[in-house]
C-alpha positions in Angstrom: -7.9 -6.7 6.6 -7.4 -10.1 5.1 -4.7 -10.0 2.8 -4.8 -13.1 0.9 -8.5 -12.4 0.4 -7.8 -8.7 -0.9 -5.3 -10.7 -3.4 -7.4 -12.8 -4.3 -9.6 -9.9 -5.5 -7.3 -7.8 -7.3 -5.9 -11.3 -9.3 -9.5 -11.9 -10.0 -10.2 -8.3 -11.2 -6.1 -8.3 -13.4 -4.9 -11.3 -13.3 -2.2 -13.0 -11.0 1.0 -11.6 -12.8 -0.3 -7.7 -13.0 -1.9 -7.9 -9.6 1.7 -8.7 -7.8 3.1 -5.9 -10.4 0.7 -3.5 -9.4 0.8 -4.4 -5.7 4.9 -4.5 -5.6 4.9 -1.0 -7.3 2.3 0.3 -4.8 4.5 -1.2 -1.7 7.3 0.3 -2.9 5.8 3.1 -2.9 4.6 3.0 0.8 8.1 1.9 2.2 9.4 5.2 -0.1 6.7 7.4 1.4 7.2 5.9 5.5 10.7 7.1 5.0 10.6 10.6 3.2 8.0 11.0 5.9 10.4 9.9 8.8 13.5 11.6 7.2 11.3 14.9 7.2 12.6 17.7 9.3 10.1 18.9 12.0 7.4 15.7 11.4 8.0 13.8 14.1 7.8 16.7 16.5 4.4 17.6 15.3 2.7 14.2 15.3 4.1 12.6 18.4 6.9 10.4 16.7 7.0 7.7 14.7 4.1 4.8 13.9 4.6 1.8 12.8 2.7 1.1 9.9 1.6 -2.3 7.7 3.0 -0.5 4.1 1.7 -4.2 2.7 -1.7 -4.1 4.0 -1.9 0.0 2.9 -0.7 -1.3 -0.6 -3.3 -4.0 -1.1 -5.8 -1.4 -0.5 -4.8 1.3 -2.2 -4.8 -1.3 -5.2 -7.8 -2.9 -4.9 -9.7 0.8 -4.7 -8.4 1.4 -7.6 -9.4 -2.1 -9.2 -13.1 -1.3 -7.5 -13.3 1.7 -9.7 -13.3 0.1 -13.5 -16.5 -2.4 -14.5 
């Protein structure tokens, strides 16, 4: 995924200052998830261990689905 591109959408769907608000908030909230999920007893023994993940790229699409949903 292109990120700058899928920024580019959200700030034309919200505008530039509540696109980075609403992509910061949903970062955050990958980074908090990728560790509750690592600190997790037991999860890394079921799944084969630890991936790395791109929490920014995740964010920018979990933002933009939601832009892609209102007219």
């Amino acid at each position: 995924m292109d990120k700058k591109a899928t920024m580019k959408k959200i700030t034309e769907k919200v505008g530039r200052e509540k696109a980075i608000d609403l992509v910061m908030q949903a970062y955050n909230t990958e980074l908090l998830t990728t560790l509750l999920n690592r600190l997790e007893e037991g999860k890394a023994k079921m799944i084969g261990g630890y991936k790395r993940r791109d929490q920014l790229d995740d964010a920018l699409e979990r933002v933009l689905a939601v832009c892609d949903l209102t007219p």
